[in-house]
Backbone as CSV, one residue per row, in Angstrom:
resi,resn,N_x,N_y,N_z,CA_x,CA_y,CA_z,C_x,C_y,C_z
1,UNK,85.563,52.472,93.012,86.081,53.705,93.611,86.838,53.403,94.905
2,UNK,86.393,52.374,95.782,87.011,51.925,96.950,88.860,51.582,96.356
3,UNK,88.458,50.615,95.540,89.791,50.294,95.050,91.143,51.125,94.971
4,UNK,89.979,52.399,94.196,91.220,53.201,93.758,91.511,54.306,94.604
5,UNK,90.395,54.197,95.547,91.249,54.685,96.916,91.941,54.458,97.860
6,UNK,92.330,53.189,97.952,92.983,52.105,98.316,94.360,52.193,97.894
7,UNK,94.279,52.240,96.254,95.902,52.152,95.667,96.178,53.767,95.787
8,UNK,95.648,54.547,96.028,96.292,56.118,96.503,96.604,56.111,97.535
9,UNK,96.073,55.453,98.695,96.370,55.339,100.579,97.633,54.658,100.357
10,UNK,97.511,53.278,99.641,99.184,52.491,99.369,100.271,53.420,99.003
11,UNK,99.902,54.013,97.922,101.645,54.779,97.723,101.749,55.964,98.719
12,UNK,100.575,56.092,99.145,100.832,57.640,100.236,101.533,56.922,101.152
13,UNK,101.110,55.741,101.358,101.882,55.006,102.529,103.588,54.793,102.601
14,UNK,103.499,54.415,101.122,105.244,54.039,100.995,106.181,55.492,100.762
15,UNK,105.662,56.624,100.607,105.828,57.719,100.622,106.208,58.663,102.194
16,UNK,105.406,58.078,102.948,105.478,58.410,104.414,106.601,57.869,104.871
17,UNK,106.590,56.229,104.623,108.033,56.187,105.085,109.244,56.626,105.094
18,UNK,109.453,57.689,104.235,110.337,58.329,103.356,110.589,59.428,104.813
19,UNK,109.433,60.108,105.434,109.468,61.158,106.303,110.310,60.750,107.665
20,UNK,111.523,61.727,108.371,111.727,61.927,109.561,111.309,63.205,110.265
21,UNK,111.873,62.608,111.526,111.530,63.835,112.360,112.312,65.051,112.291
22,UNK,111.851,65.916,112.691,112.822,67.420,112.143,112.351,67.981,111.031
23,UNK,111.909,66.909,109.989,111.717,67.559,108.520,111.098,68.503,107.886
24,UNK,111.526,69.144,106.886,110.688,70.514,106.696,109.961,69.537,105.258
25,UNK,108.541,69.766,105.015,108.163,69.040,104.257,106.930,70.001,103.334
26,UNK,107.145,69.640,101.853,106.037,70.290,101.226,104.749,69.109,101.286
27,UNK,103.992,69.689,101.226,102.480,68.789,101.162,101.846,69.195,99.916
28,UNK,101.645,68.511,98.844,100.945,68.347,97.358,99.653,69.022,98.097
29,UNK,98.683,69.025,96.291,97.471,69.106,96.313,96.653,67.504,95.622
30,UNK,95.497,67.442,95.917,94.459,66.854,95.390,94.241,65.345,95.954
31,UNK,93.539,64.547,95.199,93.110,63.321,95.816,94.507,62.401,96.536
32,UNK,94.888,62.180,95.689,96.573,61.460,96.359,96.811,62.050,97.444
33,UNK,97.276,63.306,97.534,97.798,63.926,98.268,97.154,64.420,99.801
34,UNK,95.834,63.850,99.523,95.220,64.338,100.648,95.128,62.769,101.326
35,UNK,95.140,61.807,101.226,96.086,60.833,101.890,97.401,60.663,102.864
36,UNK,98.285,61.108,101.398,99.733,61.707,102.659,99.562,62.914,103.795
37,UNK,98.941,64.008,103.377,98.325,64.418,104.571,97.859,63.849,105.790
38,UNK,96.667,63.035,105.149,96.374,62.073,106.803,96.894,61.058,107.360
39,UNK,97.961,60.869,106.775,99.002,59.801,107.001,100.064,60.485,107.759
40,UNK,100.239,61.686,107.844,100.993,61.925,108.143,100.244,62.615,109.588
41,UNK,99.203,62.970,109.461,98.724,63.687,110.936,98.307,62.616,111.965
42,UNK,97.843,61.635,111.118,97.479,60.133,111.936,99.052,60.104,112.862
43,UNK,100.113,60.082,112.449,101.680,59.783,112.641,102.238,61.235,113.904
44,UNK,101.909,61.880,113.176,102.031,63.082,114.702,101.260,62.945,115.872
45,UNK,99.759,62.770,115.417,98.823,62.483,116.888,99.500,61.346,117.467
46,UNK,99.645,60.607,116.845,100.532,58.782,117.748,101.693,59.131,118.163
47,UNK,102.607,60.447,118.097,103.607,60.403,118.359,105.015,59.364,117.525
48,UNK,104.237,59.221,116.718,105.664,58.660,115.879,106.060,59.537,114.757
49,UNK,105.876,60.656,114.985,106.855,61.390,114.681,106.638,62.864,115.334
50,UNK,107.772,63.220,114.958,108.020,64.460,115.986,108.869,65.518,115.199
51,UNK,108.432,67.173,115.465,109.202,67.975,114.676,108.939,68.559,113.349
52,UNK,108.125,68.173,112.703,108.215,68.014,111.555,107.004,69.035,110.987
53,UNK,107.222,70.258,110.315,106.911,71.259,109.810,106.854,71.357,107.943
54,UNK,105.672,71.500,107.861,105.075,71.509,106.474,104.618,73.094,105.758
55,UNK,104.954,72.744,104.518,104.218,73.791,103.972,102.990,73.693,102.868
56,UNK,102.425,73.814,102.845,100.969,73.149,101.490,101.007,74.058,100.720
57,UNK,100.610,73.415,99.400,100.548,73.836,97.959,99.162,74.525,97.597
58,UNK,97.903,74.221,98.747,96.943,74.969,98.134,96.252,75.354,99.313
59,UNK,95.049,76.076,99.190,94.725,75.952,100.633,93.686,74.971,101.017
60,UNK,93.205,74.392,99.682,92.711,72.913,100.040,93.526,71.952,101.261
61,UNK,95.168,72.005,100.654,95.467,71.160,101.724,96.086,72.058,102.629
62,UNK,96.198,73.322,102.993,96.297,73.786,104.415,95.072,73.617,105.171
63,UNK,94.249,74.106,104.454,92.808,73.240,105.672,92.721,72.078,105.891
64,UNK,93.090,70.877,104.919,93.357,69.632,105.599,94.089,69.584,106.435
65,UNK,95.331,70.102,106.120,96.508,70.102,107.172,96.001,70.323,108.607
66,UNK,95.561,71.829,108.307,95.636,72.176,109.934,94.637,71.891,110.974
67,UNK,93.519,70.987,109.864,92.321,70.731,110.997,92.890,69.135,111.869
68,UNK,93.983,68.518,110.659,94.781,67.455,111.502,96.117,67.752,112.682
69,UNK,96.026,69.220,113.081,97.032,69.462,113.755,98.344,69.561,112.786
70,UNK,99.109,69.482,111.909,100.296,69.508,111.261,100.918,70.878,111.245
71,UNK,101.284,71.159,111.613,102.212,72.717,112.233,102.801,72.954,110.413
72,UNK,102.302,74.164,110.606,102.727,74.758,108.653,102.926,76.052,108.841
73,UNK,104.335,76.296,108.188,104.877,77.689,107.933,104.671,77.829,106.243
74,UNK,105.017,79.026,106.656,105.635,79.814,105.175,106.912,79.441,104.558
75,UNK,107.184,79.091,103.014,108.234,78.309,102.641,108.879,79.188,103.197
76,UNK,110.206,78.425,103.622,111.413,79.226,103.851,112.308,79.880,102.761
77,UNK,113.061,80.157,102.850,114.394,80.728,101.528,115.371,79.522,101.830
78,UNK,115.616,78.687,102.775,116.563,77.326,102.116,115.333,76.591,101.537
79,UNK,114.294,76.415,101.528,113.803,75.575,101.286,113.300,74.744,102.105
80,UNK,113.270,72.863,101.327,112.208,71.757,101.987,113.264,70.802,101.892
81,UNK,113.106,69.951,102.863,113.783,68.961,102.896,113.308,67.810,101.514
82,UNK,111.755,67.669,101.697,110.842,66.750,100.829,109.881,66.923,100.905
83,UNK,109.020,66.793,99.208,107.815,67.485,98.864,107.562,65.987,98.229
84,UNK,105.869,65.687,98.085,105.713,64.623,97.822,104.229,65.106,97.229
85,UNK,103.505,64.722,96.400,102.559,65.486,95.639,102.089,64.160,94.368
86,UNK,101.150,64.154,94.300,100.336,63.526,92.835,100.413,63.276,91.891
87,UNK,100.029,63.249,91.060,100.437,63.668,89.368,98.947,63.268,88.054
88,UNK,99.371,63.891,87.351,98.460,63.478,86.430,98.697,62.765,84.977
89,UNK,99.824,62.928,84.780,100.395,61.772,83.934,101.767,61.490,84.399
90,UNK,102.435,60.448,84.023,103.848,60.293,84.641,104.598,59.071,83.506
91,UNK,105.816,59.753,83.003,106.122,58.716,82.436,107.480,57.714,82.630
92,UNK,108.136,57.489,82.286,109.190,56.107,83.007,110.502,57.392,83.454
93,UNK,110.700,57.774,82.441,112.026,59.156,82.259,110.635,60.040,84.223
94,UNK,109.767,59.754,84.548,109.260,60.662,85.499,109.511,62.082,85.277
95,UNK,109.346,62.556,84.124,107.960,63.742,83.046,106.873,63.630,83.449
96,UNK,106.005,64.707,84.243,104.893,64.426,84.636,103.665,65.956,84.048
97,UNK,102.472,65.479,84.316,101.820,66.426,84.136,100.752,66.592,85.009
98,UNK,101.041,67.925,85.833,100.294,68.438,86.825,99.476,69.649,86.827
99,UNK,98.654,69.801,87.455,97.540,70.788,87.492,95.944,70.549,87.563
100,UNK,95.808,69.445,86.897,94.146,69.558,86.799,93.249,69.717,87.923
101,UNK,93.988,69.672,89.191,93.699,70.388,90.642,93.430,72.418,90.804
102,UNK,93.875,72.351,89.566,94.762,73.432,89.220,95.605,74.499,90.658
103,UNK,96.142,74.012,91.317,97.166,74.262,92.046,98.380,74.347,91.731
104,UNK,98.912,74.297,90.209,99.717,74.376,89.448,100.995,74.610,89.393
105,UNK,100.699,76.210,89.883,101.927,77.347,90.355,102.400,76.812,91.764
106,UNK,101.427,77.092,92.387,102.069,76.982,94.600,102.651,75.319,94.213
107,UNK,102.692,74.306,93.360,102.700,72.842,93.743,104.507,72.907,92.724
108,UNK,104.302,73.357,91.568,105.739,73.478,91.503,106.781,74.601,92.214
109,UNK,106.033,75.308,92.907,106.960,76.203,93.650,107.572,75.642,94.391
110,UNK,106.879,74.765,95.714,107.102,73.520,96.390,107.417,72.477,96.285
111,UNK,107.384,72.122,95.090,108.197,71.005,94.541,109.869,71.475,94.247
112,UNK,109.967,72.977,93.226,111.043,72.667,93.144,111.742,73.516,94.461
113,UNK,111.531,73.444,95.508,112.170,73.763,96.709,112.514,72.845,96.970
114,UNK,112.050,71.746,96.973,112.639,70.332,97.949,113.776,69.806,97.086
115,UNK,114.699,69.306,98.328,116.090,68.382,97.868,115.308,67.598,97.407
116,UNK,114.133,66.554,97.990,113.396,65.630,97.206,112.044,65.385,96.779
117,UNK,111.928,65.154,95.810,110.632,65.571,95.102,110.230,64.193,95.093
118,UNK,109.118,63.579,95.438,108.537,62.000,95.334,106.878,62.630,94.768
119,UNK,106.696,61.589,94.100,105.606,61.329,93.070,104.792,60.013,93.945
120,UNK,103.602,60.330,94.145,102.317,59.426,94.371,101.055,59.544,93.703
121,UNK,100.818,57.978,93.650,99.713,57.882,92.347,99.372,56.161,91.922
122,UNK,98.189,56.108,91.812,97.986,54.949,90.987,98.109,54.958,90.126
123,UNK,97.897,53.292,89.246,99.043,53.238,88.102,98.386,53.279,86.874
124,UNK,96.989,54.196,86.559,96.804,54.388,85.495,97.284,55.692,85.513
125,UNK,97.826,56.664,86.051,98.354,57.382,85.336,99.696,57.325,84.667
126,UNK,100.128,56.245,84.677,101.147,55.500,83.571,100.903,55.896,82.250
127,UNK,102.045,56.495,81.095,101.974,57.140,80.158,103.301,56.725,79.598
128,UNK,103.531,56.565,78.013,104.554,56.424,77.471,105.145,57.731,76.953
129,UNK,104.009,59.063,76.765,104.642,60.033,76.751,103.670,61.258,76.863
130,UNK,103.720,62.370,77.312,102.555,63.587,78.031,101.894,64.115,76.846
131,UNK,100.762,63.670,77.450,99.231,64.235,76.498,98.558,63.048,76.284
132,UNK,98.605,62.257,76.812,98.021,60.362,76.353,96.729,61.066,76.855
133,UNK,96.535,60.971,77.947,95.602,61.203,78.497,95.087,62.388,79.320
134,UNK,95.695,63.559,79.058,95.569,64.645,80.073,95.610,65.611,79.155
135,UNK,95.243,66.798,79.209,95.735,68.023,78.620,96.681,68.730,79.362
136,UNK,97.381,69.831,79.345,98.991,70.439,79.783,97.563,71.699,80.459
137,UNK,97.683,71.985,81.890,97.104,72.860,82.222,98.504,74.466,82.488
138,UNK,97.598,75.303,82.024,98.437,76.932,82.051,97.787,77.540,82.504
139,UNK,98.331,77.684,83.569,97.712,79.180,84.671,97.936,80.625,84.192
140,UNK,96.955,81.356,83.616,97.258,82.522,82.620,96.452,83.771,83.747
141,UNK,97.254,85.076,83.535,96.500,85.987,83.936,95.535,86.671,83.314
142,UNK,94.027,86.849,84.226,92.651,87.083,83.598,93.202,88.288,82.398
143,UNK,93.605,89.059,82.535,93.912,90.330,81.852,95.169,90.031,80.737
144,UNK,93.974,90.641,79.752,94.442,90.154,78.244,94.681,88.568,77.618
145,UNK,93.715,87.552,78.354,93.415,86.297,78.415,93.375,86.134,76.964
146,UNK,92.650,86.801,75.773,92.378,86.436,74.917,93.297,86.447,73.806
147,UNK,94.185,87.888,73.898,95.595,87.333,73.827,96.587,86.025,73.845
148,UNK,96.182,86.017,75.166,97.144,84.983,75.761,96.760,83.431,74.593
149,UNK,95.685,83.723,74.705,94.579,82.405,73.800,95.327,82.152,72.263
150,UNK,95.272,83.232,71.957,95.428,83.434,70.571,97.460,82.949,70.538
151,UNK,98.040,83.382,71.271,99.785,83.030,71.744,99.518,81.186,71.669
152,UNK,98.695,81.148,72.457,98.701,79.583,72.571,98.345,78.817,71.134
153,UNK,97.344,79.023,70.988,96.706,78.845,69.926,97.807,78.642,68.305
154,UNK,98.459,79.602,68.287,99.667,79.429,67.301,100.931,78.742,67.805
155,UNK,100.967,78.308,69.189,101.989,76.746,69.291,101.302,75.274,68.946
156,UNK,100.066,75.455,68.274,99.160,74.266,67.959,98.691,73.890,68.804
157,UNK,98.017,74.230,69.942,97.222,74.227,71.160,96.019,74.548,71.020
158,UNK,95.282,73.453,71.323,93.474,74.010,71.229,93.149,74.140,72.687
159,UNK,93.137,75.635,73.375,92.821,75.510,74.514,91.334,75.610,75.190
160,UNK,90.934,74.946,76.093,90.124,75.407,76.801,90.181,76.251,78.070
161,UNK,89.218,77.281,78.327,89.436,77.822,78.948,88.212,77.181,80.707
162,UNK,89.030,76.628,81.435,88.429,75.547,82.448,86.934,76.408,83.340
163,UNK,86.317,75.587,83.220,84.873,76.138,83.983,84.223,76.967,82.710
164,UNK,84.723,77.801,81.546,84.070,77.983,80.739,83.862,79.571,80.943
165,UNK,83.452,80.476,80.000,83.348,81.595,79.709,82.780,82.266,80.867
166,UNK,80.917,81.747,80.878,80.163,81.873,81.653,80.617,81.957,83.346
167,UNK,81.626,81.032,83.939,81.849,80.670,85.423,83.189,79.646,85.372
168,UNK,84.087,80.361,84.886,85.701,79.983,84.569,86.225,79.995,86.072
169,UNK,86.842,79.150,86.288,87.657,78.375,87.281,88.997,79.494,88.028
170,UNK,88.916,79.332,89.015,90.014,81.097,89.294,90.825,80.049,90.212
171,UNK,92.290,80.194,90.599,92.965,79.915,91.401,93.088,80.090,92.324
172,UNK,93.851,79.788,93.495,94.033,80.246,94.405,94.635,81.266,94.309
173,UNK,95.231,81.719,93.385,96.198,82.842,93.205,95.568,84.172,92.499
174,UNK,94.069,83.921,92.180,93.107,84.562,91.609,93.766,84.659,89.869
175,UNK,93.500,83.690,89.186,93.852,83.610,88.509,92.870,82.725,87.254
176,UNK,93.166,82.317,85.772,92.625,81.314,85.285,93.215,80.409,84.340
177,UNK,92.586,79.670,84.202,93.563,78.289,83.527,93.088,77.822,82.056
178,UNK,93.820,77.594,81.277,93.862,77.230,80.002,94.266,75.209,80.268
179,UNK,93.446,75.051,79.567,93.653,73.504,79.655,94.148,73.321,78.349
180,UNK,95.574,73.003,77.721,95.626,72.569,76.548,95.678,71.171,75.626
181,UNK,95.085,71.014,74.557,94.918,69.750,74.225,96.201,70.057,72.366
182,UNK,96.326,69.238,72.439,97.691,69.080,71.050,97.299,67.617,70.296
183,UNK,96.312,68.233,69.174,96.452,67.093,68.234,97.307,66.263,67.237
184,UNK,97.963,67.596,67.537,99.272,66.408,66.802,100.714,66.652,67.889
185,UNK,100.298,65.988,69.053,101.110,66.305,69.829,102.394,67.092,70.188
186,UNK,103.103,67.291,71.309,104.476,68.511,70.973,105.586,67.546,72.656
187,UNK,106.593,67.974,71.941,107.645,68.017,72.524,107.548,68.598,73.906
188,UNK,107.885,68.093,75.026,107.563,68.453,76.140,108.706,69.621,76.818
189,UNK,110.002,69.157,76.378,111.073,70.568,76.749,111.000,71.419,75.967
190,UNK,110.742,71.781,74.957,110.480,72.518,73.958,109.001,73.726,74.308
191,UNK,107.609,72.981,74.644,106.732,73.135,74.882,106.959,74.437,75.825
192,UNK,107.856,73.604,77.489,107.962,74.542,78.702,108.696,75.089,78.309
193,UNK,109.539,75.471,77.768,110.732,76.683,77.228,109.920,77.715,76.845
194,UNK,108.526,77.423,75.942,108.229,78.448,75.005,107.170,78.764,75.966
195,UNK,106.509,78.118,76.861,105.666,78.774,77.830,105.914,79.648,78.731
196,UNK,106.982,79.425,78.873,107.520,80.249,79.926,107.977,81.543,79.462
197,UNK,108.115,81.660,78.114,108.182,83.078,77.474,107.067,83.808,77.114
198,UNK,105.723,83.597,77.135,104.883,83.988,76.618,104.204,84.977,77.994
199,UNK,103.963,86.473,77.716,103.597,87.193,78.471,101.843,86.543,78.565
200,UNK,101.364,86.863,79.818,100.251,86.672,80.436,100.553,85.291,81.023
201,UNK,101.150,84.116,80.744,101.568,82.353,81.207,102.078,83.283,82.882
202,UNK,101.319,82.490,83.315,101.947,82.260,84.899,102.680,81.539,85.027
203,UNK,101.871,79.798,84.985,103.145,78.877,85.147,102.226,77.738,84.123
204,UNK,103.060,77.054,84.172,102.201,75.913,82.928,102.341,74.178,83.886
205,UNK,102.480,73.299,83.627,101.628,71.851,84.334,102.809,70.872,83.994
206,UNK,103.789,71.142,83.024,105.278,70.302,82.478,106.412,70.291,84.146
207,UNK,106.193,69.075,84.516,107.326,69.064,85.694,107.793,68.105,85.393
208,UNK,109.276,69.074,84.740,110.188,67.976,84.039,111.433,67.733,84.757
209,UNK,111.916,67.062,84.210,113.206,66.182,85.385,113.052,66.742,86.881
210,UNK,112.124,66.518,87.685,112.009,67.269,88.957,111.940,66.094,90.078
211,UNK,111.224,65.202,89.564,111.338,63.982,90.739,112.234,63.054,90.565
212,UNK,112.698,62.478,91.957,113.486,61.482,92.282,113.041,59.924,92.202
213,UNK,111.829,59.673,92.180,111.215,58.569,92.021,109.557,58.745,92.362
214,UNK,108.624,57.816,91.783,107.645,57.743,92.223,107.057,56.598,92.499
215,UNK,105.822,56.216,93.698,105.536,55.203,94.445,103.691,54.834,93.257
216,UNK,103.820,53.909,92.289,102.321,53.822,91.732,102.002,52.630,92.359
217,UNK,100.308,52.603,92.614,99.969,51.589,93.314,98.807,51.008,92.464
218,UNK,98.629,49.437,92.600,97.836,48.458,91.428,97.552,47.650,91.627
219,UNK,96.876,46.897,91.559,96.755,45.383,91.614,98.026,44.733,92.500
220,UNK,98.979,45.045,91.563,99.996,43.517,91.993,100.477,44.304,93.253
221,UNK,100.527,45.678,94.015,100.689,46.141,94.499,101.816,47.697,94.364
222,UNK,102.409,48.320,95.105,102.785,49.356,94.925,104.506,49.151,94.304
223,UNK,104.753,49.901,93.116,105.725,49.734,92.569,106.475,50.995,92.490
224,UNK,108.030,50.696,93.023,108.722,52.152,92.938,109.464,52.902,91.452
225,UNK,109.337,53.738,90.849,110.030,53.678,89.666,111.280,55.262,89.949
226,UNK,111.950,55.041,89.374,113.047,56.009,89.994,113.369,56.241,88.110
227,UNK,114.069,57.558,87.954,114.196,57.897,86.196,114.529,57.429,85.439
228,UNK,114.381,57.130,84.476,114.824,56.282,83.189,115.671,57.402,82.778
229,UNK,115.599,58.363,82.595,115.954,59.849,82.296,117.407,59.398,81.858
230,UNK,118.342,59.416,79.950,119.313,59.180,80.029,120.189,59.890,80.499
């Protein structure tokens, strides 16, 4: 576990370098991401950097944020300079799959605000293509859920519904999440096209062509991969 907290501090690291002063910056959610957070408040208290105004994706990391001092507004309407955030699968084309934080919605909102979107992560979440190892999380509204189930359910989706019937998992957005699993797997642009039409879908976990590169960290050490994307 040390290890692999180690190769998350590494790419948060090579990720930071990326930051100037002035910058308007989104801040991810979850384990990765709460790294670049303290990498970055470590960097304001020292005074090496200066200016630099964030906005967070959940309020997990606004309470990280702000107990490190990091000055955070409300997104603006131009936007972020650079958003830098986690992932849960990622593949060479940098197709990723996000949510199992389930911060889902606020993390691509903030993502796609920024001119630059950077990806941090160790390098098993390396994937040749989405669903290896993750299910596609969908942030659905509680009302008429079962509906919504049954919509999913006929794109060949066996969903779960996260935390479970009994004490189901709510968002920050007061909301709940469908975790989907695809046994005979699906097309990933195809997939978000049709999610995004389906009444009750909030937002779904497919963040496709959105990043500029990502920093994975491993053994041999931290490796940059930028899109294969033809």
């Amino acid at each position: 576990m040390q290890t692999l907290e180690r190769y998350k501090r590494d790419a948060a690291e090579r990720a930071l370098a990326l930051v100037e002063p002035g910058m308007l910056l989104g801040l991810g959610s979850g384990s990765t991401a709460r790294h670049f957070i303290a990498g970055l408040g470590e960097r304001l208290a020292a005074g090496a950097l200066q200016r630099v105004l964030a906005v967070p994706s959940s309020r997990e990391s606004e309470t990280q944020a702000a107990a490190l001092g990091i000055p955070l507004i409300e997104l603006p309407a131009a936007g972020l300079d650079l958003a830098v955030d986690g992932m849960d699968e990622v593949t060479p084309e940098l197709d990723v799959i996000k949510g199992l934080g389930g911060a889902l919605t606020r993390e691509k909102i903030v993502a796609s605000s920024a001119r630059r979107f950077v990806l941090i992560g160790d390098d098993r979440k390396r994937v040749t293509r989405l669903g290896e190892r993750s299910p596609v999380p969908v942030e659905v509204v509680a009302f008429g859920q079962h509906r919504t189930r049954a919509l999913l359910e006929e794109l060949g989706a066996q969903p779960a519904l996260r935390g479970g019937d009994a004490d189901p998992f709510v968002t920050d957005n007061g909301n709940i999440v469908f975790d989907l699993s695809f046994p005979d797997g699906f097309e990933p642009e195809e997939l978000a096209r049709t999610l995004a039409t389906l009444p009750g879908v909030v937002e779904h976990g497919l963040f496709l062509g959105m990043a500029e590169r990502a920093f994975l960290a491993g053994e041999g050490g931290v490796t940059q991969w930028t899109s294969q994307r033809p």
